[in-house]
N, C-alpha and C positions, 0 to 999 in steps of 0.2 A: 504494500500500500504506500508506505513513503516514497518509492521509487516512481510511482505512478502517477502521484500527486504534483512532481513539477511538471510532467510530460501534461495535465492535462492544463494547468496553471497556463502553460506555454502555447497552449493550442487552443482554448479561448480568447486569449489576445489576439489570435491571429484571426481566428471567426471575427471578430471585432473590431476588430480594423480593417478587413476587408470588407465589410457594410458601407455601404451609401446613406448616411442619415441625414436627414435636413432637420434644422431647431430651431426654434420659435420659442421667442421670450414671453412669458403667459404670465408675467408678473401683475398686470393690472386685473388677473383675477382672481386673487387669492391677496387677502389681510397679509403683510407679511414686515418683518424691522426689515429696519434700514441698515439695505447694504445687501439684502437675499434676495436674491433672485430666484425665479419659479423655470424650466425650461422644459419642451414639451419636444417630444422628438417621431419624426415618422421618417420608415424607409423609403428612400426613393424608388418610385419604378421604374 
């Protein structure tokens, strides 16, 4: 299991940054302090 564990750590990132995501700052709809930001994410097609 340890041995396994970076190999999948490793291969998440990489699913992950091969995505197309576009983000949208959703902050004026949600009560939030000052300085948080809200961001809302969809895969590109």
């Amino acid at each position: 299991m340890k041995k396994i564990f970076p190999f999948l750590l490793l291969f998440n990132i990489f699913v992950i940054t091969g995505q197309n995501i576009t983000w949208s700052n959703v902050s004026a709809n949600y009560n939030m302090p000052l300085g948080v930001e809200v961001f809302s994410g969809k895969e590109a097609s």
